[in-house]
C-alpha positions, 0 to 999 in steps of 0.5 A: 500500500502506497504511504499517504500523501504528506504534501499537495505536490504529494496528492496531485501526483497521485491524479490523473493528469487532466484532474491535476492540471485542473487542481493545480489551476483552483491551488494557484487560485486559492493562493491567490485569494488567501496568501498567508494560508499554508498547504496541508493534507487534511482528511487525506484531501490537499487543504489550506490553513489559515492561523491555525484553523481549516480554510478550504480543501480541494480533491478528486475521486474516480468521476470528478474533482472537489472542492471542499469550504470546510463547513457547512454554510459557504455552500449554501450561502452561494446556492446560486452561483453554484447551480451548475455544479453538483453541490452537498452540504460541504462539498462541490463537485465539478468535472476536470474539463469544466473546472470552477471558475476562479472569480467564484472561487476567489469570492467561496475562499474570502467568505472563509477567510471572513468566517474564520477571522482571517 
């Protein structure tokens, strides 16, 4: 069995390589939005922290990537900018050739850095 992931480069090298270009497309973004947050792996999945606390977290499965706010209200609260994505109560699923827009992602990170006192 293959050890865990320790670093992001770590997970992405276990991706596909269309799941990779698109997830490191949404880490430039997230980084862009959020540049005093450090990389982490996080419940196996490639995550950022902001002072200590869970700032968002993105990965990818067999059928599509992910793109995880780390609580339970950021995706509700953008229930409408989200519509074309299939959503659940933490998570936000998009296909690697239809990846998340980075306008959207920049506004789903700050609503975090806000929530959190970042």
């Amino acid at each position: 069995m293959a050890a865990k992931p320790a670093t992001i480069d770590e997970y992405l090298a276990t991706v596909s390589e269309d799941q990779r270009t698109a997830l490191e497309k949404l880490r430039k973004t997230i980084k862009a939005a959020a540049p005093k947050a450090e990389e982490c792996i996080n419940y196996g999945l490639a995550a950022f922290r902001l002072n200590g606390k869970n700032l968002v977290g993105f990965g990818a499965s067999a059928k599509h990537c992910s793109f995880h706010p780390m609580d339970g209200h950021t995706v509700d609260a953008f229930k409408e900018e989200l519509k074309d994505y299939e959503t659940s109560k933490g998570t936000i699923r998009f296909s690697a050739d239809k990846p998340l827009p980075a306008t959207l992602v920049k506004k789903l990170v700050k609503a975090r850095i806000a929530e959190i006192g970042g």
